[in-house]
N, C-alpha and C positions, 0 to 999 in steps of 0.2 A: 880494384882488388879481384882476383881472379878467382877461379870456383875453388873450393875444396873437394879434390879427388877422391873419392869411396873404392877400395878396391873390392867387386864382388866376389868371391871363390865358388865356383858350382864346377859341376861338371861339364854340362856346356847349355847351352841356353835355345832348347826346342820347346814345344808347345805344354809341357807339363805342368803340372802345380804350383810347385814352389816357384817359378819362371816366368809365371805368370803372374803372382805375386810380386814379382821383383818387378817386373816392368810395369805393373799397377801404378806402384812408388815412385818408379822412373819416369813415368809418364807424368803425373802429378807433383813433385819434388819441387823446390824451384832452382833451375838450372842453371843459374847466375852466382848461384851459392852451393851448391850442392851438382858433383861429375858423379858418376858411376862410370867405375872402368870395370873389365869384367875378366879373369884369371880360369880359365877353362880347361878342362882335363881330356880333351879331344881335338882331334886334327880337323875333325869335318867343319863343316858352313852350316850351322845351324839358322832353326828358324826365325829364332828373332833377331839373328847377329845384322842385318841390313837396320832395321828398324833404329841398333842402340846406336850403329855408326849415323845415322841421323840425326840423333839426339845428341848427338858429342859422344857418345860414349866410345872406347879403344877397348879392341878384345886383344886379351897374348894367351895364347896356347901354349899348353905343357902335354907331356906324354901320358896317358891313363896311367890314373894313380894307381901304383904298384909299392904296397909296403917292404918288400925284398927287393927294390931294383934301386939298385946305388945311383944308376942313370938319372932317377927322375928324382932321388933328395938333392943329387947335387944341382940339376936344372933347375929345381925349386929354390934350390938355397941360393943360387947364382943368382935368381930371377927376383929375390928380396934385397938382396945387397944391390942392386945394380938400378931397383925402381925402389922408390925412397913413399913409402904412404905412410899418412899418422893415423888411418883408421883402416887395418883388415877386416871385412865379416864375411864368415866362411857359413857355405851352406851342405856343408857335405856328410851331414849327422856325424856318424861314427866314424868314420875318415875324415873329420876333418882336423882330427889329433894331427897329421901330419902338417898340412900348412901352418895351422897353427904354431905346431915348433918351431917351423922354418921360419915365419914370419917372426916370431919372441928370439932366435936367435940372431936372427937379421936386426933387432932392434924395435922392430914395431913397436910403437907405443899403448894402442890401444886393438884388441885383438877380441873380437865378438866371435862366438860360434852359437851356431843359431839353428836347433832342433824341428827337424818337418815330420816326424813321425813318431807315433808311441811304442813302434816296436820294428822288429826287423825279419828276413827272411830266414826261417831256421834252412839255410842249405851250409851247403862245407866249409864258408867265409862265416857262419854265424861266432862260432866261438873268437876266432880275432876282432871280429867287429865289438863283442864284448869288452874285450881287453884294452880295445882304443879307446873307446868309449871313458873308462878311468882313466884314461891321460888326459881328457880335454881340457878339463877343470885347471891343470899346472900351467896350460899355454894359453887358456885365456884370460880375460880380466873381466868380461862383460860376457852372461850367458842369457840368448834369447832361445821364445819356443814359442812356437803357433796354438799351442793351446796345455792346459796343466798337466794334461797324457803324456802331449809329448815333449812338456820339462823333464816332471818328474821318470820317466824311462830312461833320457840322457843322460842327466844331469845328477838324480837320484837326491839327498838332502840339501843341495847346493842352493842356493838362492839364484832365481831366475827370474825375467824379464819377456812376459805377454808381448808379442808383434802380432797386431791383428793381419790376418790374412783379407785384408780391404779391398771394396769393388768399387767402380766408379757406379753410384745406384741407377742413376736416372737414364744409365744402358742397357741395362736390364726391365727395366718396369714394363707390363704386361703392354700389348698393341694386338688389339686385334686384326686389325690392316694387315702388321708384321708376321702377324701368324697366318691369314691367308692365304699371301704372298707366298711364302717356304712350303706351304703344305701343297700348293699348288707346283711349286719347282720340283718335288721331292714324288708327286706323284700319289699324295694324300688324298683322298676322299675324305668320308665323313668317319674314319678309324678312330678307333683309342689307339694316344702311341704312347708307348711307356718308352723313356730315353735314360741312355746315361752316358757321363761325360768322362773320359778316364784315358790315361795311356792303355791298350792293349798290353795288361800283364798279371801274371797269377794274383798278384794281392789284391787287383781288383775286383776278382772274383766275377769275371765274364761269363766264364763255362757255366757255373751256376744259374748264373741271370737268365743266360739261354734253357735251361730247366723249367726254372720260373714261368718263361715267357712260352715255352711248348707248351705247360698246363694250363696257363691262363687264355693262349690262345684257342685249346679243344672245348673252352667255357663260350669263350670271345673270339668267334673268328672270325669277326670283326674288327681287326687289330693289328699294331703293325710294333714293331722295337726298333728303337734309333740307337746305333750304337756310334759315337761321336769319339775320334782318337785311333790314334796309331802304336805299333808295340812289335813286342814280338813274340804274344801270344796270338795273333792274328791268324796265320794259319790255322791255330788247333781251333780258334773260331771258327772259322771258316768250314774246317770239317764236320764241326757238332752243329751249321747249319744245314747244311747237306745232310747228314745223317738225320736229323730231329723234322727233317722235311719243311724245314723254315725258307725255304729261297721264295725271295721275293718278300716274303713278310719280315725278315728281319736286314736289315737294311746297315751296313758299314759304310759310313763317311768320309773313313780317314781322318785325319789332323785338318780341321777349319778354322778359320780367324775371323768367324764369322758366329761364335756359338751363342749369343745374345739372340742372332733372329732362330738358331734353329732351338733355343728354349721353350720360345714362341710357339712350335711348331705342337710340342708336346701336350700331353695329358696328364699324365705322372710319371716322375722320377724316380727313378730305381737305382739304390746305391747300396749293393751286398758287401763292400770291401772286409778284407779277412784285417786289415787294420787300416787305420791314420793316425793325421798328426791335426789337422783343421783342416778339410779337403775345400778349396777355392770355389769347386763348380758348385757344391753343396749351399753356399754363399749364394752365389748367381743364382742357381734354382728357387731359391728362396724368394728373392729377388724381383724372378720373374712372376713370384706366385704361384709356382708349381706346388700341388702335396708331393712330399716328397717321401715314401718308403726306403728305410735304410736299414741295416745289419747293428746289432744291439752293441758290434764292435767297434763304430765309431766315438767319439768322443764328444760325451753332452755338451760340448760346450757348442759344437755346432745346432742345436733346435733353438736358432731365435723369432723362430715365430711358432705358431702352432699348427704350420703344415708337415710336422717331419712325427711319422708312424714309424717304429720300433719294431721290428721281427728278429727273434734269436735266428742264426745259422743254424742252430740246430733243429730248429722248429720245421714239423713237417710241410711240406711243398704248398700245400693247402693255405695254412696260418698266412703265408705269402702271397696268395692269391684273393686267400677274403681280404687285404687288407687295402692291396691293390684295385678291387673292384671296389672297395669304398670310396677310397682317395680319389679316381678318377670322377664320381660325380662331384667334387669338389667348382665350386664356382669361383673363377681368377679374381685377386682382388690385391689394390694396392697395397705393397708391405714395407714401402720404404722409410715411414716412419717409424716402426719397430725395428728394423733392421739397423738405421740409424743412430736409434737408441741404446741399442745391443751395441755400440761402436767399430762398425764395422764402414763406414764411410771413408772412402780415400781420402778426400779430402782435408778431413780432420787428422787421421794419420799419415798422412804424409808431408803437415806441419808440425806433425810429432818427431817424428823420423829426422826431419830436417833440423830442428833445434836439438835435439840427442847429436846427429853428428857432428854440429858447429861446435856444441859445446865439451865434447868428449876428445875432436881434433885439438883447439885451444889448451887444454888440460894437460892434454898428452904431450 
């Protein structure tokens, strides 16, 4: 008997969040039972796209979703009538009203859209993205969300369904060897590094971080900032390090496939984001046993351990920096049994995941 195909809908599949999540699942799954194919809103070669065609998985590219462009419903709709799946799940929060329709009027049987964040960019697309957002519910049958923010922001009274954003633990767990190692590549001495894990872009709240990390370092200049991920806020980083006189002390990575040992590397976790939905690195950080200082805008459901300190955005620069010099004399310590507990374990969910789709395909 041959696998049951999964088709994924995303934008396209580079080293972000949610994407990284998917290939947790993908990685973990079992692949005898369970394909992911993967439905893409971009022309480029993305960075996990070698990986899934290893795995068995088949990427088909469509043109960036354009709500006004007759081109890309009718490519969509062509592209549902013509590939035949009994399970869609779409990951494209508020845009994925469109697939959605296209796949329910294509016939899909069973059609998931599945919520990564609690909220959205108030720029000029904010108000249609609202309006999509009330279509979801008509085109789908099944609505998931990485955590109750960011059900209840999508989805609003609808009944929803928790997808842990799952790591694999036991690649994360603290190594002192592995931290030597990377501090030693990276050009570490005996610094405090404060790191954070993120695509380069406004909601991350980078520019800020570099604030943070100018005051903390006129305290500690004994110190250095990992900033790990690619974007296209990157330039205006770039500039506020040169300006704030950071070169050399704050340190851009770029996109790694390697972020397990540069966890290692750190001292505390700095995670300002202006919002989420259940951020994955925040997981990993955890993981690794990092304290983690983060913005009061995330969603509690991520502190599952008792390393993650709370500072409002709004609180003065200070508030951020005592909190930060606390966290870092923090001593590493196993947390994969709380973590595990919390249910955050690929493994357990990704025989969740598996028997949901076997049994929701059949159905359908």
């Amino acid at each position: 008997m041959s696998a049951v195909r999964i088709l994924q809908v995303v934008n396209y599949m580079d080293r972000g969040g949610l994407e990284t999540m998917l290939m947790n699942y993908y990685r973990h799954i079992d692949r005898s039972k369970i394909q992911f194919d993967f439905l893409v809103h971009r022309n480029k070669v993305a960075q996990y796209d070698h990986e899934i065609a290893q795995l068995g998985g088949r990427i088909y590219h469509m043109p960036r979703l354009n709500p006004l462009s007759l081109s890309y419903h009718k490519k969509e709709m062509d592209f549902f009538q013509t590939h035949k799946y009994s399970v869609v799940h779409c990951h494209m929060d508020c845009m994925s009203a469109f697939p959605l329709f296209h796949a329910k009027s294509a016939g899909v049987p069973v059609r998931i859209a599945h919520s990564h964040s609690s909220s959205q960019n108030k720029d000029l697309k904010y108000p249609v993205k609202l309006l999509c957002k009330q279509l979801i519910p008509h085109s789908a049958t099944q609505l998931f969300a990485c955590s109750e923010d960011a059900g209840h922001f999508m989805f609003g009274n609808h009944h929803f369904q928790i997808m842990r954003n799952a790591i694999e633990l036991k690649k994360f767990l603290f190594n002192s060897d592995v931290r030597a190692e990377v501090r030693k590549e990276l050009e570490i001495q005996d610094e405090v590094v404060l790191g954070n894990v993120a695509t380069l872009k406004p909601v991350k709240n980078q520019l800020f971080l570099l604030e943070v990390f100018s005051e903390y370092h006129k305290m500690n200049p004994n110190s250095k900032l990992l900033l790990v991920g690619e974007g296209p806020s990157r330039k205006n980083i770039e500039e506020k390090v040169k300006n704030l006189g950071l070169q050399g002390r704050a340190i851009l990575t770029g996109v790694r496939s390697d972020v397990h040992r540069l966890l290692q590397a750190m001292d505390v976790f700095v995670f300002p984001s202006l919002f989420e939905g259940l951020p994955v690195t925040m997981v990993e950080a955890q993981a690794a046993g990092l304290p983690c200082v983060i913005s009061d805008t995330v969603p509690n459901e991520t502190d599952i351990t008792d390393l993650v300190t709370r500072v409002s955005l709004k609180a003065p620069l200070q508030q951020w920096i005592s909190a930060i010099d606390v966290a870092s004399k923090t001593t590493r310590a196993d947390q994969s049994v709380q973590i595990k507990r919390s249910g955050f374990d690929i493994e357990e969910n990704a025989k969740w995941l598996e028997n949901f789709y076997l049994k929701v395909s059949e159905n359908g």
